[in-house]
FISE-581215 format. One line per 8 residues: number of its first residue (from 1); their letters; for each residue x negated, y negated, z of N, C-alpha, C. Coordinates in Angstrom, 2 decimals, padded with zeros to 5 digits. Example, Ala and Ser with C-alpha at 12.3 -4.5 7.8 and 13.67 -1.06 7.14 Angstrom:
2
1) AS) -013.19/005.69/007.80/-012.30/004.50/007.80/-013.20/003.30/007.80; -012.85/002.25/007.08/-013.67/001.06/007.14/-012.90/-000.03/007.87
END
This chain:
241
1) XXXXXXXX) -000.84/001.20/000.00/000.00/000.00/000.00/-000.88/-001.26/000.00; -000.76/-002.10/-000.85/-001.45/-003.68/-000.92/000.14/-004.71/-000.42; -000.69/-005.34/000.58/000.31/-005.86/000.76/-000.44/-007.51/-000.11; 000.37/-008.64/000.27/000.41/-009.98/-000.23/001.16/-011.44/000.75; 000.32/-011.80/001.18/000.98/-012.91/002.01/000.95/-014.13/001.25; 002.35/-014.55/001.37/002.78/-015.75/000.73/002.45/-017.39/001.82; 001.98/-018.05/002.19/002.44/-019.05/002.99/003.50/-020.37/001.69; 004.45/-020.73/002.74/005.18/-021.79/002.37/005.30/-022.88/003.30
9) XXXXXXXX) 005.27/-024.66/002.74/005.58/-025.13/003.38/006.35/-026.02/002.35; 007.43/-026.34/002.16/008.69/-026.96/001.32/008.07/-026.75/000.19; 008.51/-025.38/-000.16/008.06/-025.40/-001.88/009.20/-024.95/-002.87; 010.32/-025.51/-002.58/011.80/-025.02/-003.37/010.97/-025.37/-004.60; 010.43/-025.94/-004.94/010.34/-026.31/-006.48/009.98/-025.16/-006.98; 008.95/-024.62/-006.62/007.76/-023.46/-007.35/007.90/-022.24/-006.73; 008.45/-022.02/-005.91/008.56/-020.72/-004.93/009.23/-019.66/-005.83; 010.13/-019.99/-006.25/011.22/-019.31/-007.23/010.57/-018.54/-008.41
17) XXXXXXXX) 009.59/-019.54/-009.52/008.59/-018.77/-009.88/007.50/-017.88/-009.78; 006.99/-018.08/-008.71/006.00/-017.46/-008.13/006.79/-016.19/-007.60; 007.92/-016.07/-006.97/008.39/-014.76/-006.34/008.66/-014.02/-007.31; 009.71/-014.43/-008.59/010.17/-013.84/-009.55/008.59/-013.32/-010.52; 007.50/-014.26/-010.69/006.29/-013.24/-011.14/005.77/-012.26/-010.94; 005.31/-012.66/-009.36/005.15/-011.67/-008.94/005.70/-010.08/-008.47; 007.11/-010.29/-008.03/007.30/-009.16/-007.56/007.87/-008.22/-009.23; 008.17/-008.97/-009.84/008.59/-008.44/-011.14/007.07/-007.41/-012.31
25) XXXXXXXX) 005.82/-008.17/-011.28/004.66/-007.75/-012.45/004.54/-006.51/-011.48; 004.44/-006.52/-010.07/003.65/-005.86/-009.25/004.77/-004.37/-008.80; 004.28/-003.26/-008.70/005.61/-002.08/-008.83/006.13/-002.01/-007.07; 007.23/-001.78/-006.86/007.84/-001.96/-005.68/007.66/-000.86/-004.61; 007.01/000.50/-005.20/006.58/001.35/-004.37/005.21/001.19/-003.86; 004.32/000.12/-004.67/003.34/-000.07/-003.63/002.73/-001.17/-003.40; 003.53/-002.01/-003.70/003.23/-003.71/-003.06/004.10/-003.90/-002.34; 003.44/-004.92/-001.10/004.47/-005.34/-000.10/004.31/-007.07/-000.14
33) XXXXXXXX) 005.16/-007.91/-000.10/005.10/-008.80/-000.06/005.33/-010.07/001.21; 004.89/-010.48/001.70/005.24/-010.95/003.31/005.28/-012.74/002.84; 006.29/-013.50/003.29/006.41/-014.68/002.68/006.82/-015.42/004.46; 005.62/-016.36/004.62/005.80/-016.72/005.80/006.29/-018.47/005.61; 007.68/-018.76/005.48/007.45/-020.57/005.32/007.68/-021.36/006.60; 006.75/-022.28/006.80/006.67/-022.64/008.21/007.18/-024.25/008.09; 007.99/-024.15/009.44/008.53/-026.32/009.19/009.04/-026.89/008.33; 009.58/-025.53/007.00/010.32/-026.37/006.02/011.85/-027.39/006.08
41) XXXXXXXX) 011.75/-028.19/005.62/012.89/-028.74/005.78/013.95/-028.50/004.16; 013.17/-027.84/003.46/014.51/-027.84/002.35/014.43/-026.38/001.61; 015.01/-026.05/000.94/015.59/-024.54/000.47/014.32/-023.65/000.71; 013.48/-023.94/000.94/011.92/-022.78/001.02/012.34/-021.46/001.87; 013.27/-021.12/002.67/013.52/-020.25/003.10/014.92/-019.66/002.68; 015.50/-020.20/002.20/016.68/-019.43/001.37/016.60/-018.78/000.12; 015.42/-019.75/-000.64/014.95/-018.95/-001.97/014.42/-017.70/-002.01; 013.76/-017.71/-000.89/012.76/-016.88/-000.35/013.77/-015.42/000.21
49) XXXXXXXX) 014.85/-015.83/000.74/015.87/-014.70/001.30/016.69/-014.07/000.48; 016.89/-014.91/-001.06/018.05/-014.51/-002.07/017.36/-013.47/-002.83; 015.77/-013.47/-002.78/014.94/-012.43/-003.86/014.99/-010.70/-002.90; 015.80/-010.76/-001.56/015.33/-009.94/-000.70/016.29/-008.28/-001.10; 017.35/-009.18/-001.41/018.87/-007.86/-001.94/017.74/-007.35/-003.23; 017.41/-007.55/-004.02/016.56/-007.08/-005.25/015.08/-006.34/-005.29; 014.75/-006.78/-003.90/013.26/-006.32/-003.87/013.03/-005.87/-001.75; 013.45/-004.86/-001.79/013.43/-004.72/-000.34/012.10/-004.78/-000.02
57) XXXXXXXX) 011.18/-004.75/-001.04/009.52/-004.83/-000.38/008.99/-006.39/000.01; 010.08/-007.15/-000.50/009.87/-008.57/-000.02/010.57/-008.80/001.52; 009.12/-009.08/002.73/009.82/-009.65/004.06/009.85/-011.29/003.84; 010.50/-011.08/004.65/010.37/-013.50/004.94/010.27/-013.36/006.83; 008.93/-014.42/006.94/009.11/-014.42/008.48/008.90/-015.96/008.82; 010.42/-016.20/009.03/010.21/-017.67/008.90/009.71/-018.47/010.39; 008.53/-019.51/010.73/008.14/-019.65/011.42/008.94/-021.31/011.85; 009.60/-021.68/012.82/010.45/-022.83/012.44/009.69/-023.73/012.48
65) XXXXXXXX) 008.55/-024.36/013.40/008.15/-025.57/013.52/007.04/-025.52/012.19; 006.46/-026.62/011.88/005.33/-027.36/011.50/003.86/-026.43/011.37; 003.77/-025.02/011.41/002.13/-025.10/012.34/000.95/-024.64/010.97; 001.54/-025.36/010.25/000.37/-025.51/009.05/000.15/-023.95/008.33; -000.98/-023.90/007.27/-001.24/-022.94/006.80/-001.73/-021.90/007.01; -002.84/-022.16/008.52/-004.15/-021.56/008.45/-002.95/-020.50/009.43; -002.26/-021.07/010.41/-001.70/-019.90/011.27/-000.82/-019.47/010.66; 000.26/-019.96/009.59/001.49/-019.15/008.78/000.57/-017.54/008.05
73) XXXXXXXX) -000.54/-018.26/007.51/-001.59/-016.98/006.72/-002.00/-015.81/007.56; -002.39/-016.13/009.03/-002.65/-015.58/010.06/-001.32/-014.51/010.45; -000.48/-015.61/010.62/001.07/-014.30/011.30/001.18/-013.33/010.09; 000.97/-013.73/008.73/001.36/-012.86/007.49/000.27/-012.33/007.81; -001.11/-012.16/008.06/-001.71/-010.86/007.88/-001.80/-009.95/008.81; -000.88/-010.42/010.01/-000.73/-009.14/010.89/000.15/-008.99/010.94; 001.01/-009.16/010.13/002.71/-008.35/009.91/001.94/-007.77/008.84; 001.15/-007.58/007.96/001.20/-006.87/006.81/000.65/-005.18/007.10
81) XXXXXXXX) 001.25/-004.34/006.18/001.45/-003.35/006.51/000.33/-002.70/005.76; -000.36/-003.04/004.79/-000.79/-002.14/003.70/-002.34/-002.32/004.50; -003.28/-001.45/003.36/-004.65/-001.18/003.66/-006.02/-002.06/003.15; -004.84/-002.48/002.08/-005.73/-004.08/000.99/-004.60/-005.09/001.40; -005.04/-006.18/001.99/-004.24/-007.41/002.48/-004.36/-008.55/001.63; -003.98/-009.67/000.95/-004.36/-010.48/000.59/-003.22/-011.56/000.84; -003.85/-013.16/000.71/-003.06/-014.25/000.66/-003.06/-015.28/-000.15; -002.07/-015.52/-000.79/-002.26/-016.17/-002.18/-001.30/-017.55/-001.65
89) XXXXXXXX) -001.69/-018.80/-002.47/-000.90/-019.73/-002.57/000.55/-019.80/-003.22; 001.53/-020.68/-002.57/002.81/-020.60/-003.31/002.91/-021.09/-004.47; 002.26/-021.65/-004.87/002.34/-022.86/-005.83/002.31/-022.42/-007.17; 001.92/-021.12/-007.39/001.91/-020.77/-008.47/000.55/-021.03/-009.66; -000.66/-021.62/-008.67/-002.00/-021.57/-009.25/-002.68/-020.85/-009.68; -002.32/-019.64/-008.91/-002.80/-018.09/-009.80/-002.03/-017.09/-010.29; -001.81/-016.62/-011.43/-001.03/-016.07/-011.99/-000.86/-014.65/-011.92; -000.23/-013.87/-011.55/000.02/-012.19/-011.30/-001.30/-011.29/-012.14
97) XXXXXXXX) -001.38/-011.86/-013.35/-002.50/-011.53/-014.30/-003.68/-011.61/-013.69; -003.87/-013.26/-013.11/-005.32/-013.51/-012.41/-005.43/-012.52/-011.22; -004.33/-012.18/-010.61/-004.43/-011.51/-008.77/-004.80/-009.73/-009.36; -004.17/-009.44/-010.36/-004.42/-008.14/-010.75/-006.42/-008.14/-010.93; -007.08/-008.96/-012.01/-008.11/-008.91/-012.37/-009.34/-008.64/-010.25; -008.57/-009.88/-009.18/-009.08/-009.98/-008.30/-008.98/-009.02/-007.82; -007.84/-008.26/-007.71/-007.83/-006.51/-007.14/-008.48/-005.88/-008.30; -008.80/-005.70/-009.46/-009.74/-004.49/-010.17/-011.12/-004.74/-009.44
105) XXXXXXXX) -011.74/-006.30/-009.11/-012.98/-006.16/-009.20/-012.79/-005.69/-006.95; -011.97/-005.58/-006.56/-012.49/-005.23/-005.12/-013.20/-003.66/-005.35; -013.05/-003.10/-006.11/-013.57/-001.57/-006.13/-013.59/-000.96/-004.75; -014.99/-001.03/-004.42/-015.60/-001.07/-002.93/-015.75/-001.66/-001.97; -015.59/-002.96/-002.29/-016.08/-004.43/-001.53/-014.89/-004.20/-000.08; -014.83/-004.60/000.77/-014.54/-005.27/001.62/-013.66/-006.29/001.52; -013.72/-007.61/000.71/-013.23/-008.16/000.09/-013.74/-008.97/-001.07; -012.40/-009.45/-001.63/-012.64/-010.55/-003.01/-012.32/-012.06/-002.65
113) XXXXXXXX) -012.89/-013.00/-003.21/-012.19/-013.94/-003.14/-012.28/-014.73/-004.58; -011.39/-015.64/-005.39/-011.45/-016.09/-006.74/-012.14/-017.07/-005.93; -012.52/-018.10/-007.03/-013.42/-018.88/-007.30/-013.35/-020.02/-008.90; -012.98/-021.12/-008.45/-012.99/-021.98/-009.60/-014.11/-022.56/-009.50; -015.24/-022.26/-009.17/-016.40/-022.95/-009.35/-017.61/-022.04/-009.83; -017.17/-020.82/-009.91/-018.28/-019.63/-010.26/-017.95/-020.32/-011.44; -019.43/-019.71/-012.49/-019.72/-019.14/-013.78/-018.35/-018.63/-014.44; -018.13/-018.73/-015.54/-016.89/-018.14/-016.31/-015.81/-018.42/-015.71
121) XXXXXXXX) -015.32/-019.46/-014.68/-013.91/-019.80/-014.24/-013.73/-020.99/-014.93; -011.82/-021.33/-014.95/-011.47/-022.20/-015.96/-010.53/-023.10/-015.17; -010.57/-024.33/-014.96/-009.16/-024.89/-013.82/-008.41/-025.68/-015.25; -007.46/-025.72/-015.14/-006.69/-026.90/-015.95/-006.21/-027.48/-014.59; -005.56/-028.94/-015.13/-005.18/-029.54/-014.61/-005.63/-030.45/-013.23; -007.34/-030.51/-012.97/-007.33/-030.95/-011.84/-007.76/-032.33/-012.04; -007.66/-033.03/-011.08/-008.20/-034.44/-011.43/-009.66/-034.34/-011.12; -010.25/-035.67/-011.55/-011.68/-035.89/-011.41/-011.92/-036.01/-009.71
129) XXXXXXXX) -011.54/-036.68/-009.10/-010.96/-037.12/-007.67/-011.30/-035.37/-007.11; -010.47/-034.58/-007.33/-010.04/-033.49/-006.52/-011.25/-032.25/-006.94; -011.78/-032.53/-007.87/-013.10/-031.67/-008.69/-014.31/-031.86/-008.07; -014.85/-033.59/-008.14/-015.48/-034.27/-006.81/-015.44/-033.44/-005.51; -014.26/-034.10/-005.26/-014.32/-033.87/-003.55/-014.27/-032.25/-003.36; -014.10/-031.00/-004.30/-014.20/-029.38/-004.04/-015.73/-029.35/-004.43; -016.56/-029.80/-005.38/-018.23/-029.68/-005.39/-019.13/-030.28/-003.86; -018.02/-031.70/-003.42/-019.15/-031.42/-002.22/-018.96/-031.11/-001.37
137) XXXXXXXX) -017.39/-030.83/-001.09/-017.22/-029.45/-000.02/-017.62/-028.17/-000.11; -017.87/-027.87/-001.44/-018.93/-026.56/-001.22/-020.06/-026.85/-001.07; -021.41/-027.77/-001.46/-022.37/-028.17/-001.38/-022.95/-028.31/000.31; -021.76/-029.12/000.73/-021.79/-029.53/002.35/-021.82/-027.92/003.09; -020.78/-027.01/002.88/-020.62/-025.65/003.28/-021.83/-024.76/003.49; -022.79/-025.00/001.57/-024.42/-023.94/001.44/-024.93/-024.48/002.72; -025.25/-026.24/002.78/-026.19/-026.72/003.90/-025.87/-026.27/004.98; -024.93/-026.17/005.45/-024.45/-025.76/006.95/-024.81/-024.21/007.33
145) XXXXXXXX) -023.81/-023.39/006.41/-023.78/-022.18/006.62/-024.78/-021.00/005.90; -025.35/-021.53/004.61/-025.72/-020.89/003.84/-024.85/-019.83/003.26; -023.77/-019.96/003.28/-022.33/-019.15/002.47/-023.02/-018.88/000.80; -023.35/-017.66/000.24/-024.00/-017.48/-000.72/-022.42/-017.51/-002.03; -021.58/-018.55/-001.75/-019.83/-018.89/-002.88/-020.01/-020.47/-003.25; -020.06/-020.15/-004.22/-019.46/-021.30/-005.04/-018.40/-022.02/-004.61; -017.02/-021.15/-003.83/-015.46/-021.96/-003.56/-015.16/-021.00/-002.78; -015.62/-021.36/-001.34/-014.71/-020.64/-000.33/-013.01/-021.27/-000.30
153) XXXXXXXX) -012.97/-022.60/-000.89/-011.30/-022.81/-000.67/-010.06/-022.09/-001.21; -010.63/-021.48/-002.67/-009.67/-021.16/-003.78/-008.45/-020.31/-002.77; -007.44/-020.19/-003.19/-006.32/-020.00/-002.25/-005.57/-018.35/-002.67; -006.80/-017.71/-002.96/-006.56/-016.64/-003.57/-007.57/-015.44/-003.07; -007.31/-014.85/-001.63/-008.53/-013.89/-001.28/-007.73/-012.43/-001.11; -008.51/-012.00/-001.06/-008.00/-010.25/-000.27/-009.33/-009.52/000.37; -008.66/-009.05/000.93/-009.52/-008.23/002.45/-008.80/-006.99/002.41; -010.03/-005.70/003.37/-009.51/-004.63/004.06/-008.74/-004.76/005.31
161) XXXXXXXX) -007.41/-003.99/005.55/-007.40/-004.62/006.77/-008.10/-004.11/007.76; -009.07/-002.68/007.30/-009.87/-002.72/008.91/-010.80/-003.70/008.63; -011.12/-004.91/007.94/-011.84/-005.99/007.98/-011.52/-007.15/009.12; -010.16/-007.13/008.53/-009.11/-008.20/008.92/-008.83/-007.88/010.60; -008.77/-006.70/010.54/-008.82/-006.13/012.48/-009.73/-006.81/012.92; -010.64/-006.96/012.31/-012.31/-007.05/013.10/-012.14/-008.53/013.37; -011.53/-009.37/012.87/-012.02/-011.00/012.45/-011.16/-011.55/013.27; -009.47/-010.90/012.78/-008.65/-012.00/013.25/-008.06/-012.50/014.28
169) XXXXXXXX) -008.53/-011.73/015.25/-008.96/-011.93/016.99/-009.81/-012.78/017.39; -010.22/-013.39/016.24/-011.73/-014.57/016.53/-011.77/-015.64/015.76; -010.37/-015.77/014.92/-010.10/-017.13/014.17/-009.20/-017.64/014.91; -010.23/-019.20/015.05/-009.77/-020.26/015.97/-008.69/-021.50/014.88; -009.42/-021.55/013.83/-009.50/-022.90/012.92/-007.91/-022.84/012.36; -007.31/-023.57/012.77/-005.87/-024.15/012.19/-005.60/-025.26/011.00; -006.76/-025.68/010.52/-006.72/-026.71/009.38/-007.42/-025.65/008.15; -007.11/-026.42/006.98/-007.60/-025.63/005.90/-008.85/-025.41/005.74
177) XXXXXXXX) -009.49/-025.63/006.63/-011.23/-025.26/006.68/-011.51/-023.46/007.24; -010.10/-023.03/007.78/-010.25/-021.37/008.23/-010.64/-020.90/007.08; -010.41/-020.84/005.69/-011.06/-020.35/004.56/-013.12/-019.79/005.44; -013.33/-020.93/005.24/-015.01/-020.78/005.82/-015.06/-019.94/006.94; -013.73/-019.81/008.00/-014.46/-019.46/009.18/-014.28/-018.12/009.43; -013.18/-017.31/008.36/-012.86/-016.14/007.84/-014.39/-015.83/007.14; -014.49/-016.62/006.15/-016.25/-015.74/005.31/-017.30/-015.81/006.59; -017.47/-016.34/007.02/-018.62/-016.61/008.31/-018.16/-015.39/009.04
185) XXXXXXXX) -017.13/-014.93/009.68/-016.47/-013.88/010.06/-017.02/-012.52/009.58; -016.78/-013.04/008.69/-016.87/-011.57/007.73/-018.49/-011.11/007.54; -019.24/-012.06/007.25/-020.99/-011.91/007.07/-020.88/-011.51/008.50; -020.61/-012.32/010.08/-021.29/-011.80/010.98/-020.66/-009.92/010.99; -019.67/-009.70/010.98/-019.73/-008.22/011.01/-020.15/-007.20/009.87; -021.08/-008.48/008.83/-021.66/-007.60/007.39/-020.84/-006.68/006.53; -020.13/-007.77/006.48/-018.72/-007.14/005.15/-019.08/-007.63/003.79; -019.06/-006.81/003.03/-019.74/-007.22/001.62/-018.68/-007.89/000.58
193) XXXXXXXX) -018.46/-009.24/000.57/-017.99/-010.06/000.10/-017.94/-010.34/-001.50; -016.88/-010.30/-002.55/-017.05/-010.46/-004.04/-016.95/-011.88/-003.99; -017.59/-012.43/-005.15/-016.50/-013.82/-005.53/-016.29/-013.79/-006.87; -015.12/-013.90/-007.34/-014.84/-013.99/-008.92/-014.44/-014.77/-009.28; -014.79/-015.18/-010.71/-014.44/-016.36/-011.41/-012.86/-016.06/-011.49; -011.76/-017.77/-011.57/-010.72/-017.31/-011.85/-010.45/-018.18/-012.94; -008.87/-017.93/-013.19/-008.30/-019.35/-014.11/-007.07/-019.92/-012.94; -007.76/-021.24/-012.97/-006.80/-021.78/-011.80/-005.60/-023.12/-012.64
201) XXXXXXXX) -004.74/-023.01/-012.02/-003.76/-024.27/-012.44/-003.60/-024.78/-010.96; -003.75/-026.42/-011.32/-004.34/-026.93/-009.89/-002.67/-027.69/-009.86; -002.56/-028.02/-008.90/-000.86/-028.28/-008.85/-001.57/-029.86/-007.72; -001.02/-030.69/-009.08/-001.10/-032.27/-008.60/000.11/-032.73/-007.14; 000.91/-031.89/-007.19/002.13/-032.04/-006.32/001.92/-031.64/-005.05; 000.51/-030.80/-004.51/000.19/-029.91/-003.44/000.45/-031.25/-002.04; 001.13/-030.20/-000.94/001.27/-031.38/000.08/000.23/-031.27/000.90; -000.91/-030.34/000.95/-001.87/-030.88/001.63/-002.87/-031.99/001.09
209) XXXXXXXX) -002.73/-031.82/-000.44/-003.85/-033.17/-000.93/-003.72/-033.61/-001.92; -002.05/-033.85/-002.43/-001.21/-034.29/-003.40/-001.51/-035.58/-003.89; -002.40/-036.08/-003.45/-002.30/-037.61/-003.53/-004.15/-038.09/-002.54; -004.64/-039.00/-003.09/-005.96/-039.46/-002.62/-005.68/-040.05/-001.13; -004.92/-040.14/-000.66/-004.66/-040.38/000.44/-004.68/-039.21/001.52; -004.09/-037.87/000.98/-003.97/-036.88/001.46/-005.15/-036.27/001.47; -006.16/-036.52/000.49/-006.95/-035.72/000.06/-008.16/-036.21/000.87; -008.07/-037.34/000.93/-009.12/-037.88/001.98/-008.89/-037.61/003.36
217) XXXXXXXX) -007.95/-037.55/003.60/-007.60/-037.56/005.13/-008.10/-035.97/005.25; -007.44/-035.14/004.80/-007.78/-033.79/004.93/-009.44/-033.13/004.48; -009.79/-033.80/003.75/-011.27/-034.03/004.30/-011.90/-034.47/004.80; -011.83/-035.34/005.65/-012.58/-035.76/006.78/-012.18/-034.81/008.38; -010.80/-034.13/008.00/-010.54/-033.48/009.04/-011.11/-031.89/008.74; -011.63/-031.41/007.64/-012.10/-030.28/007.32/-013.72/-030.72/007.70; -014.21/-031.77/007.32/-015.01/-032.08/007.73/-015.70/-032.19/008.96; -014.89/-032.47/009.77/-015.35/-032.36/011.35/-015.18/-030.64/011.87
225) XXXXXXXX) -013.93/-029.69/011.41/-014.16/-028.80/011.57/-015.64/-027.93/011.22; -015.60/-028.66/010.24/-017.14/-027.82/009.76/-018.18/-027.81/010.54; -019.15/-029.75/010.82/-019.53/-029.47/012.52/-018.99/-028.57/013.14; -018.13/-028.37/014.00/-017.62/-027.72/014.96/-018.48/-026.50/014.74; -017.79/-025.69/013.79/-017.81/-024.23/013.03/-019.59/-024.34/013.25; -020.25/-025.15/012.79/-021.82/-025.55/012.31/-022.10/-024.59/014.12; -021.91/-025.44/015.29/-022.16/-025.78/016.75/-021.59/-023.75/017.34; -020.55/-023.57/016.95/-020.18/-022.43/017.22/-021.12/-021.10/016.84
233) XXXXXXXX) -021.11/-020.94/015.63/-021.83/-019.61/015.09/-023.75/-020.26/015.17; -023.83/-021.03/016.00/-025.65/-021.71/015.95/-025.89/-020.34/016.32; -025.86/-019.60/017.20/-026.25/-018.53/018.24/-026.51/-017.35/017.23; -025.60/-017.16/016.06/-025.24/-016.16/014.62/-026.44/-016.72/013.91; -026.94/-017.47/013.97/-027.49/-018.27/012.78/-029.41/-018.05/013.03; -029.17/-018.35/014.45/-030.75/-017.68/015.07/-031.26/-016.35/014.87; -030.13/-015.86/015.33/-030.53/-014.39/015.27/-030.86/-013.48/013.70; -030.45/-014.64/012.86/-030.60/-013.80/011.32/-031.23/-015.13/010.30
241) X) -032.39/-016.01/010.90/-033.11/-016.40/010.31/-034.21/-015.69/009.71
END
């Protein structure tokens, strides 16, 4: 069983597509789908409930307040049932096609994660602004951590879950910087990590950084997480110089 965690936070627009792709590409005896929308205030959880009479492998676990992505992703990967876990964005940035290619290349690995900044990946649609500010958030990431990825952000990973056992008892980070603190995770218990090129469609409408206003703010607050993260694993960092 592969399961698939959805996070939502008001995505009536795109949700509808993304459910109907996916569960329609992926076969119902062995995908599970877990759709967690947290603090929505408009149809994100009804859309999400009408696909359920059609596809009993689709859960919804709706979380009522506000509490962002990093923990909606979190509750979906320990409700998930299967042995390959993954969590994809709602938005419809990666396409059933792209998530299939990311499960051929896990083979052996531990996990995958896409990547719009590797070699052979293709984004449409992103602005110059938002292209910027993902080169020196990875750049800032090598210096700190020495993370051997191009794009720990891409919103498209999968894991074992005896990986995911091991880690997710020890993720603190509630802002979109848990991406990093999951791979850091994963190197300290020497899990052998893919990264693959993807084709991404970057969605100008995203409410965490929809707008240069958003986009700044949420980096400077990923930003300080990163210190943090830097101060935490120092002790990880000695020991495997």
């Amino acid at each position: 069983m592969i399961s698939i965690v959805i996070p939502a936070y008001n995505e009536e627009k795109i949700l509808s597509k993304t459910l109907k792709a996916y569960l329609s590409f992926f076969p119902k005896d062995s995908f599970e789908f877990v759709v967690v929308p947290n603090g929505c205030k408009d149809g994100t959880v009804e859309i999400a409930r009408s696909f359920q009479k059609n596809y009993p492998n689709l859960k919804v676990h709706e979380i009522p307040e506000p509490v962002g992505k990093a923990r909606a992703v979190r509750k979906g990967l320990s409700l998930a049932a299967g042995t390959i876990v993954a969590y994809l964005d709602a938005d419809y940035s990666t396409s059933p096609e792209e998530f299939k290619k990311l499960l051929i290349a896990m083979k052996d690995a531990d996990g995958v994660i896409a990547s719009r900044l590797a070699p052979g990946a293709t984004v449409e649609n992103r602005t110059r602004l938002r292209k910027l500010a993902g080169i020196i958030f990875s750049k800032i990431v090598k210096i700190l951590f020495w993370l051997p990825y191009y794009d720990t952000q891409c919103g498209a990973k999968i894991f074992t879950k005896e990986l995911l056992e091991k880690i997710l008892a020890f993720s603190k980070v509630n802002d979109t910087a848990f991406d990093v603190e999951l791979l850091l995770l994963a190197r300290h218990f020497k899990a052998r990590i893919v990264e693959y090129p993807t084709h991404w469609f970057d969605r100008s409408d995203s409410v965490i950084v929809g707008n240069p206003a958003k986009l700044i703010k949420t980096s400077l607050i990923m930003l300080l997480t990163l210190i943090k993260l830097r101060f935490r694993f120092l002790p990880f960092f000695a020991q495997n110089i």
